[in-house]
C-alpha positions in Angstrom: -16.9 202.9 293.7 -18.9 200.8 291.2 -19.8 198.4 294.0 -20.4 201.1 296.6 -23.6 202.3 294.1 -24.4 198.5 293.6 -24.8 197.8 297.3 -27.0 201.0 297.4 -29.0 200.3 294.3 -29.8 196.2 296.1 -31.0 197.8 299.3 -33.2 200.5 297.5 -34.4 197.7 295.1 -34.9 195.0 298.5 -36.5 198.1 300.3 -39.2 198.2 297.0 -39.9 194.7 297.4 -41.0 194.7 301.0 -43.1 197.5 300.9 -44.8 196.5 297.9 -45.0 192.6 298.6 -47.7 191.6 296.4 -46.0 193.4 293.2 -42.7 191.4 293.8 -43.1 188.4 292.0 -44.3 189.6 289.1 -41.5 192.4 289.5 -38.6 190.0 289.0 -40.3 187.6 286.7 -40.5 191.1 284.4 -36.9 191.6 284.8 -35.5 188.2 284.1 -33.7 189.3 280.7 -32.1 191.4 283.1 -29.5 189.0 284.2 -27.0 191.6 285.1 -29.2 193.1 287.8 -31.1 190.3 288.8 -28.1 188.6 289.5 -26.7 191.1 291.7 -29.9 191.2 293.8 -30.1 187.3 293.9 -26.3 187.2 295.1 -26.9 190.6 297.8 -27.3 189.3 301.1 -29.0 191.4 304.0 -28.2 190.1 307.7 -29.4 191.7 310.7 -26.9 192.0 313.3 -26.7 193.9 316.6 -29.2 196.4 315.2 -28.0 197.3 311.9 -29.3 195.7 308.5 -26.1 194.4 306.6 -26.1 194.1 302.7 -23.1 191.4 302.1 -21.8 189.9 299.3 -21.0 186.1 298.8 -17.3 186.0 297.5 -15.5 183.0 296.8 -11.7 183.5 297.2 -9.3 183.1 294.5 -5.6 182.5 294.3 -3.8 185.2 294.8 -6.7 187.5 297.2 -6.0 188.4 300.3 -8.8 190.7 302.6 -6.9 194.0 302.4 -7.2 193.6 298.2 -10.6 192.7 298.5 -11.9 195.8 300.5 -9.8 198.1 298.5 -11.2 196.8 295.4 -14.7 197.7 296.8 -13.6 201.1 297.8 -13.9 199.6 301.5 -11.0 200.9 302.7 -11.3 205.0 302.7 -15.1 204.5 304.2 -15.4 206.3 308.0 -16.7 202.9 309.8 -14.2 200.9 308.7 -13.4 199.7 311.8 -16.9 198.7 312.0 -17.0 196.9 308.9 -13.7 194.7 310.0 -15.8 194.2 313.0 -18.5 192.5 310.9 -16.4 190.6 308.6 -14.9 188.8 311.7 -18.5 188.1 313.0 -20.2 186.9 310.0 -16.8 184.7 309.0 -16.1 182.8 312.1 -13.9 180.5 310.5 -11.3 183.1 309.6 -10.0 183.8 312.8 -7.1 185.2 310.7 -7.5 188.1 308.4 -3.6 187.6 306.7 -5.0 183.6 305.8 -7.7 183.4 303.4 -7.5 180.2 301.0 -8.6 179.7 297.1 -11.9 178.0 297.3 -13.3 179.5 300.8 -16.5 181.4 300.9 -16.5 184.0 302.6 -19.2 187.2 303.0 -17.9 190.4 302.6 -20.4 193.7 304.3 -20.6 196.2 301.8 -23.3 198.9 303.7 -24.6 199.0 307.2 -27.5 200.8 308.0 -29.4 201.0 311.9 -32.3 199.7 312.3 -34.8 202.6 313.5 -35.2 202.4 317.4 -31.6 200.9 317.5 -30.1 204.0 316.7 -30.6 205.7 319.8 -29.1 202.8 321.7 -26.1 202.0 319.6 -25.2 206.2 320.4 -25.7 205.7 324.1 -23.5 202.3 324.3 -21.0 204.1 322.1 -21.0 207.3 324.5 -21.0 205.4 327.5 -17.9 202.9 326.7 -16.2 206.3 325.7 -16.7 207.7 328.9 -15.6 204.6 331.1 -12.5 205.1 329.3 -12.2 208.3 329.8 -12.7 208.5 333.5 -10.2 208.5 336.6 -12.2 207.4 338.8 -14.1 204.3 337.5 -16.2 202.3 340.2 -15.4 198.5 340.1 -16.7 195.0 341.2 -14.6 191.8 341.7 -16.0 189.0 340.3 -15.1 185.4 341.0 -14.8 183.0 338.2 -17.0 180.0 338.5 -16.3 176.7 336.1 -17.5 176.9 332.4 -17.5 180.8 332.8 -15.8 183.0 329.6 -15.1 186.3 330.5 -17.2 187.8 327.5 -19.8 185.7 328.7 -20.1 187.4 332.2 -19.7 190.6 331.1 -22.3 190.4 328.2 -24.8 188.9 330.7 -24.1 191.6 333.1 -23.5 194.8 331.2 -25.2 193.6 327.4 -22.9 195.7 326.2 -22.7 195.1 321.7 -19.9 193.1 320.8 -18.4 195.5 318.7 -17.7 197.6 321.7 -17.1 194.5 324.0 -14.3 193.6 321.7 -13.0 197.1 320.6 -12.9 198.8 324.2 -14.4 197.8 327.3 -12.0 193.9 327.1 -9.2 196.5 326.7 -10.0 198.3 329.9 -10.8 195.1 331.5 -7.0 194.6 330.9 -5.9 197.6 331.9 -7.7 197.0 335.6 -6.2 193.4 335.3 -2.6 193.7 334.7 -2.0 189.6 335.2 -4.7 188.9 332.3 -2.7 188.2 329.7 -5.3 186.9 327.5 -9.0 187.2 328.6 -10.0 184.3 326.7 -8.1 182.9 329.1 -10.1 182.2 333.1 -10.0 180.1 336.0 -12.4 179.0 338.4 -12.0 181.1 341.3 -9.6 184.0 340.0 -11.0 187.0 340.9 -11.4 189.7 337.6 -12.0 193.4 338.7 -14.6 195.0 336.1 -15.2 198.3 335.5 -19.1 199.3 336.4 -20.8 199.8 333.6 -24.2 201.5 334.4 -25.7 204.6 333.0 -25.2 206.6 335.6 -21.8 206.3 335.5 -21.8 208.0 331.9 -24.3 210.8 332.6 -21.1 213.1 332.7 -19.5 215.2 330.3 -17.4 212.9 328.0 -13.9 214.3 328.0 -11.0 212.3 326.2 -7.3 214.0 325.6 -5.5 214.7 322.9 -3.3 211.1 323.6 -6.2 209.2 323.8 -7.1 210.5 319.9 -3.6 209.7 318.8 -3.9 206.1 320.1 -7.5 205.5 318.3 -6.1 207.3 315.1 -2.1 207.8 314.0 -1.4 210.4 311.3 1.3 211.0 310.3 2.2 214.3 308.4 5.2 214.4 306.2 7.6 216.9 304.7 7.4 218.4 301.4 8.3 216.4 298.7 11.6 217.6 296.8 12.9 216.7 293.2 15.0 214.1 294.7 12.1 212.3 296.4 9.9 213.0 293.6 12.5 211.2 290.9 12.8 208.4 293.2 9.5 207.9 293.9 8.5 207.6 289.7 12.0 205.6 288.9 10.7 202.6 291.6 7.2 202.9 290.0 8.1 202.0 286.5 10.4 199.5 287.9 7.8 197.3 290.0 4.8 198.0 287.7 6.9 196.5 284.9 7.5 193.4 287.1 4.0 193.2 287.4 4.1 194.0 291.0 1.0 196.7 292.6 2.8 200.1 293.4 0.6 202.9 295.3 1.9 206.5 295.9 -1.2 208.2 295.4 -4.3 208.9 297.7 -3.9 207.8 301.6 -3.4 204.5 303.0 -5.2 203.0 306.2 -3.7 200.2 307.7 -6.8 199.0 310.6 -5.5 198.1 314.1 -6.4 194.8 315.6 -7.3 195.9 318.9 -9.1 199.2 317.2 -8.0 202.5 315.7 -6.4 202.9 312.4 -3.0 204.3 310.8 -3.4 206.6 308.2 0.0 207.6 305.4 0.0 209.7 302.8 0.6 207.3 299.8 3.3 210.0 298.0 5.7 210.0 301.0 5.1 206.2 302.0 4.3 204.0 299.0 3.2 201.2 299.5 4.1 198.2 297.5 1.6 195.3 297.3 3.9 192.2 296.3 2.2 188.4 294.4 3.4 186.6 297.6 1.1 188.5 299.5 3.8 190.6 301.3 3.3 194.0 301.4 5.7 197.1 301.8 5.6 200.2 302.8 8.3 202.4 301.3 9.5 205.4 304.1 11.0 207.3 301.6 12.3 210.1 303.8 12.5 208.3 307.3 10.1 209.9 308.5 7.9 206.9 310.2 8.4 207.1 313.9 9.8 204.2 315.3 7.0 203.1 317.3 4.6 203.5 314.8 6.6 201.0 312.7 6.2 198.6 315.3 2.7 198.8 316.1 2.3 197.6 312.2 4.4 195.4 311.8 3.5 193.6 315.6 -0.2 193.9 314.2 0.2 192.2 310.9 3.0 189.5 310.1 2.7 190.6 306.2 3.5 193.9 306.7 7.3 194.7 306.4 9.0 198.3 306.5 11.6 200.3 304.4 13.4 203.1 306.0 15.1 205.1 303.5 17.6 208.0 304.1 19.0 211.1 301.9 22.4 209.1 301.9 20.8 206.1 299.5 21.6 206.2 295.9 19.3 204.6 294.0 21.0 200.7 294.0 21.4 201.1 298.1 17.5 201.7 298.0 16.6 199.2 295.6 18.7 196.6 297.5 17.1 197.9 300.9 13.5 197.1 299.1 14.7 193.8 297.8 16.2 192.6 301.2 12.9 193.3 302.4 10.8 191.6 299.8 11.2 188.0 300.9 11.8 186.6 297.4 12.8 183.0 296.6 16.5 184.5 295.1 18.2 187.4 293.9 21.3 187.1 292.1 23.2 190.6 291.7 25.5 191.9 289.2 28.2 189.2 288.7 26.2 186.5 289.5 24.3 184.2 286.6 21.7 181.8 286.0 21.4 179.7 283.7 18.6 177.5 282.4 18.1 176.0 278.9 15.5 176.3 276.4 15.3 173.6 273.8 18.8 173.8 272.1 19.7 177.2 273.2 21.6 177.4 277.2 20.8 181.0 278.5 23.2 182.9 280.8 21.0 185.7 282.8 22.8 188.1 284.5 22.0 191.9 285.4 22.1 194.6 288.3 19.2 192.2 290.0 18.2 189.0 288.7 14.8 188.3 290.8 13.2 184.7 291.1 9.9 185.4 293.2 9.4 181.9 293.8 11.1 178.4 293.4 9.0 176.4 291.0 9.0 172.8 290.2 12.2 171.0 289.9 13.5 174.3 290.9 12.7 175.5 287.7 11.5 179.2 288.0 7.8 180.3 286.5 9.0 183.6 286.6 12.3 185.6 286.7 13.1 189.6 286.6 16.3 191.2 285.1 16.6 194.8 286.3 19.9 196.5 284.7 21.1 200.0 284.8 21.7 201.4 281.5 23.5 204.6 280.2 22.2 205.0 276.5 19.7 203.3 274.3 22.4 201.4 272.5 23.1 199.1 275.5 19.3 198.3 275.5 18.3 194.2 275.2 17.0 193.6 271.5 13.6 193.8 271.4 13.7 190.2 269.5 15.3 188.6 272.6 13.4 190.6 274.9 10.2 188.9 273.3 11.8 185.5 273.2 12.7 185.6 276.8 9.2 186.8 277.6 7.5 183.4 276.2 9.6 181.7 278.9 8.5 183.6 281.7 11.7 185.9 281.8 11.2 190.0 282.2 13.6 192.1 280.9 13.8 195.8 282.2 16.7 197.6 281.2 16.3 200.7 283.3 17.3 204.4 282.2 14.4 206.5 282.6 13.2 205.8 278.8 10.2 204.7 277.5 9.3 201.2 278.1 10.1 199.7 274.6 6.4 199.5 272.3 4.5 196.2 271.9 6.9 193.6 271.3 5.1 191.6 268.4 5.3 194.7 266.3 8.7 194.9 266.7 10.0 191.4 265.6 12.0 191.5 261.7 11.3 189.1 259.4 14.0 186.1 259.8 16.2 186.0 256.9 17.4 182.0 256.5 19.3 180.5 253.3 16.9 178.0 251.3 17.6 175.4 248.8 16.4 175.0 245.5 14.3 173.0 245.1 13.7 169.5 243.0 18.0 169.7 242.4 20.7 166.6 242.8 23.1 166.7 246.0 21.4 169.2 247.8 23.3 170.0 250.3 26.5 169.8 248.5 25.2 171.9 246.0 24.7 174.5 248.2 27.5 174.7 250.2 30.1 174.7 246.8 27.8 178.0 245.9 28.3 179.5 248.7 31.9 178.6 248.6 31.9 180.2 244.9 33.0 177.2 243.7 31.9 176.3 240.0 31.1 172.5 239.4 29.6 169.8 237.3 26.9 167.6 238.0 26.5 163.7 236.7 30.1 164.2 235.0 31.0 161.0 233.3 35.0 160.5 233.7 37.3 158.4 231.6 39.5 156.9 233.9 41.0 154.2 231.4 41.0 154.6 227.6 42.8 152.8 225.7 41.6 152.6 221.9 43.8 150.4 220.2 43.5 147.6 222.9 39.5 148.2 223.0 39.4 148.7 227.0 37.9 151.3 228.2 37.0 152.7 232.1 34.4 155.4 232.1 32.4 156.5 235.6 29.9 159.0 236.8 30.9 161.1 239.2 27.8 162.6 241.1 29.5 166.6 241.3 32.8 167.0 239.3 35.3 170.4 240.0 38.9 171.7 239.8 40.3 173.4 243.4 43.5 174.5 242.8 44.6 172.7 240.4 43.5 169.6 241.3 40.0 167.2 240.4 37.7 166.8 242.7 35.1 164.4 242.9 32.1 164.5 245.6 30.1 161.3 246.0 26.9 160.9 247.7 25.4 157.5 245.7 28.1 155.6 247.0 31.5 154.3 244.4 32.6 150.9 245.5 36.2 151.5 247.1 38.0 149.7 244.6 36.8 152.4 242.1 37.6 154.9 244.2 41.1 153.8 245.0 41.5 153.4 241.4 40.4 157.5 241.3 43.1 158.1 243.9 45.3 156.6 241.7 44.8 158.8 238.8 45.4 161.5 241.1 41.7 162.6 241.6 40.6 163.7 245.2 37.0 161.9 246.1 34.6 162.9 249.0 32.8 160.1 249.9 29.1 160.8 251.5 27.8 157.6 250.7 25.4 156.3 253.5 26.8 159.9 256.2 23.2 160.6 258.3 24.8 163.2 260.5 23.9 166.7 258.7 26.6 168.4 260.7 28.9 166.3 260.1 28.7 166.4 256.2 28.6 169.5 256.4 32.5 169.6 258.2 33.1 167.2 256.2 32.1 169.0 252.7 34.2 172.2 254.5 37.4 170.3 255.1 37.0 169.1 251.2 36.9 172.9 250.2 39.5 173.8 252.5 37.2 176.5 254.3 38.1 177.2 257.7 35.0 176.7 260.2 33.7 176.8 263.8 32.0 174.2 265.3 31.9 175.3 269.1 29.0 176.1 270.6 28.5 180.3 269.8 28.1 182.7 272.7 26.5 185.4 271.5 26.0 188.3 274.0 22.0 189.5 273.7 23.3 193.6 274.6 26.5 196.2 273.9 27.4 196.3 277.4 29.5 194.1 279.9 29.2 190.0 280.6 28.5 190.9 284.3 24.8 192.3 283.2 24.2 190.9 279.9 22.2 188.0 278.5 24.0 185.2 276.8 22.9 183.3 274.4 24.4 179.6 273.3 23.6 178.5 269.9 24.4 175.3 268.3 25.7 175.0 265.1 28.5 175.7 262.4 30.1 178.9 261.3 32.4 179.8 258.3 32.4 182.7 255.6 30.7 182.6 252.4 32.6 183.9 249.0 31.4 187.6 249.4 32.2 187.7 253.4 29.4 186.8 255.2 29.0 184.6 258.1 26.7 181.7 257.8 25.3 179.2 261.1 24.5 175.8 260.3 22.6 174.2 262.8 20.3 171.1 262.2 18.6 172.6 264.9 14.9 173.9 265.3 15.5 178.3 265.8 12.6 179.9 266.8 11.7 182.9 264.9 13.1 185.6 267.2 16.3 183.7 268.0 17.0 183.8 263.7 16.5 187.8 263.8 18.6 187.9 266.6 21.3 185.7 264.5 20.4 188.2 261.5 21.4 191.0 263.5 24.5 189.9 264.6 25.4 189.5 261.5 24.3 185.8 260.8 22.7 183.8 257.5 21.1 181.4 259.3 21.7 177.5 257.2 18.9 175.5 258.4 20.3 171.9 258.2 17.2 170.0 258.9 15.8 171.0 255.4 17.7 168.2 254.0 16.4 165.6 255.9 14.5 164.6 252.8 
């Protein structure tokens, strides 16, 4: 609508400027802080063509337009001449012989407001009237012309009849056809093939102009549908919030017009057949209670190759009709409940798997920018975290666990803090240190030991052991500075039990290896950890790297010398996790 009043307000404003020409000048140089205004009149175009003054605008295409968006953005589409203003687009765009196939980068000019100019008016009625009632006639009086070489047959019949293009195009080629059953294509002639045109001559229109009812229904289809019931209604909002929150255009409101190549228009209510206005350009219109006739579907979908059509019938639950929309969406893959994908994030392998798992389009590498998850939940408790859902959304993965609640609030105010176990810092044996506390295991540090002492011979055998405890009856010595192994063969001998760390780089490994010592039990497989409460066939899995075992008051702890981003350690808290952050010891 906005533009609508902005085309107006440029013609008013060009209209000033030509009447008063000598103010003009000094006009714009007035407004030149202006720059919204000025802009817009700088960029307005105004072409004269066949009798009517034009205001266009000067559009470069981006990725992702196509013409249909671009005239519904401009409130194009619900203006009475439409027809008209497709017929100008195609005149004043001669490179886009193809209104499905515009590219990023093209220029384009796009009419926004047509206006006769005076004296034209008159004619532009009386060529309108009289094509009307050719076409309307019986009886229509007709000449055979011969084709002569270099002849087109718009050519001869503009130079005969000068009849405008926008009716030569729109109706009197079509009744050329009609008269011509063996002209497949009149841009197609021969030199001597012999064309039969209708007469076109004002007398021949100085009748009254009578067309029939069928002759209306072929210029303009609409179609009327049923009352809506709760059933349809229900439907109608559960696939809205589904393909709005894939980020996909979903209209069921106002009316759609879907133009006609060869003229005419077809007009649906939007609340009885949606239309759904996919990235790839596809677009889909949604017959939620069959109720398009058959022929009607054809007409579209033989008019425009992006067009596709979804009959739906009383008998479809609400999977049937998602996987009848989905069939007809043309994405790149959809995996359905059962099936997983998998991809990989840093450390962590992901397992996606839901009702519908969509990948619009293939990516590089076949790595997909952007992925789906649709599920059917029963409660809130079988609801993805809102910490994964976040995480997943940084990698270009959508999450919509669908029940008919309330799409979950803004993630980032959702997300906990991350609890993780620190160490202490400026302390000895570090790691060590903090595994036998979380063992519950009391110890010494820098313990000197007598392993030899004899007084009355003088000889005496005293070391340093680097942490010193008793486990069950039994000394224990860990070593991290490194004992030469005679010394600590000599320790074995005197029934100690040494750890030696000495010159160990792998953090993981120590850490097994400081378990084992202890005599804690531990898992060092790769975790699986299962993102929702409900079944593996529609769930997100999560593998984490890293070491589990039980602390002295019962609580699980994950070492990983692994990076965890922030989400994935809330998730880890909530499952029940202390996250041990190995790569803090690096140092």
């Amino acid at each position: 609508m906005r533009i609508k009043t902005v085309a107006g307000q440029i013609a008013i404003f060009l209209t000033f400027l030509i009447a008063f020409p000598c103010l003009s000048a000094s006009f714009v140089q007035g407004k030149e802080k202006d720059t919204f205004s000025i802009s817009l009149v700088q960029q307005a175009k105004v072409k004269k063509m066949e009798g009517r003054e034009v205001v266009c605008e000067t559009y470069k295409v981006k990725d992702g337009d196509y013409i249909w968006k671009l005239l519904r953005q401009r409130g194009l589409l619900k203006r009475p001449d439409l027809d008209e203003l497709i017929s100008l687009l195609k005149s004043m765009n001669k490179s886009l012989t193809n209104l499905d196939l515009i590219h990023p980068g093209q220029t384009i000019l796009i009419p926004l407001n047509i206006t006769p100019i005076r004296g034209d008016a008159e004619k532009e009625k009386f060529f309108q009237k009289s094509i009307m009632g050719i076409s309307s006639l019986e009886d229509v009086n007709l000449e055979n012309y011969v084709v002569k070489p270099g002849d087109s047959l718009t050519m001869v019949v503009h130079g005969k009849y000068k009849i405008p293009p926008k009716y030569l195009y729109y109706e009197y080629l079509n009744l050329v056809q009609k008269f011509n059953p063996t002209l497949k294509n009149p841009d197609i002639i021969y030199p001597d093939q012999v064309i039969r045109l209708p007469i076109f001559s004002p007398e021949i229109v100085r009748m009254p102009i009578r067309i029939t009812k069928e002759k209306i229904a072929l210029k303009k289809t609409e179609i009327t549908p049923s009352e809506d019931t709760e059933q349809t209604i229900s439907l109608r909002q559960k696939l809205r919030d589904i393909f709005n929150q894939m980020d996909e255009e979903w209209i069921d409101t106002g009316k759609q017009f879907i133009p006609l190549k060869a003229g005419g228009q077809i007009q649906l209510k939007a609340d009885s057949f949606p239309v759904l206005n996919l990235q790839s350009g596809i677009r889909l219109i949604i017959d939620l209670k069959n109720e398009l006739p058959e022929d009607i579907s054809q007409l579209i979908l033989a008019d425009w190759e992006d067009y596709r059509i979804v009959h739906l019938s009383t008998d479809d639950d609400f999977k049937t009709t998602m996987d009848k929309i989905l069939a007809a969406s043309n994405y790149y893959k959809i995996l359905k409940s059962g099936e997983q994908f998998k991809i990989k994030s840093g450390d962590i392998g992901i397992s996606i798997a839901g009702d519908w798992v969509i990948i619009p389009h293939r990516g590089e590498k076949d790595i997909p920018e952007k992925i789906a998850v649709i599920s059917f939940i029963n409660n809130p408790s079988e609801q993805t975290p809102m910490v994964i859902r976040t995480y997943l959304e940084k990698l270009g993965i959508k999450i919509i666990d669908y029940s008919g609640l309330p799409v979950p609030k803004d993630m980032a105010d959702d997300i906990p803090i991350e609890k993780k176990i620190s160490i202490e810092k400026n302390i000895d044996f570090p790691l060590p240190t903090l595994l036998l506390n979380l063992a519950g295991q009391p110890f010494s540090s820098k313990v000197k030991i007598p392993v030899y002492q004899v007084e009355e011979s003088g000889f005496n055998l005293i070391i340093q052991a680097d942490l010193f405890f008793n486990r069950q009856g039994k000394d224990c010595i860990i070593d991290t500075t490194g004992l030469s192994p005679g010394i600590v063969s000599l320790l074995k001998k005197h029934q100690f039990l040494v750890l030696s760390l000495a010159g160990e780089k792998d953090l993981n490994r120590t850490t097994e290896l400081i378990l084992d010592f202890l005599g804690l039990s531990y898992d060092s497989k790769p975790h699986h950890l299962m993102a929702a409460y409900r079944d593996e066939t529609r769930n997100i899995t999560l593998t984490v790297p890293g070491i589990s075992f039980y602390d002295q008051e019962g609580k699980k702890i994950l070492a990983t010398d692994k990076k965890m981003p922030e989400e994935i350690v809330s998730f880890l808290n909530q499952k029940g996790y202390n996250l041990l952050e190995l790569s803090q010891f690096k140092d």
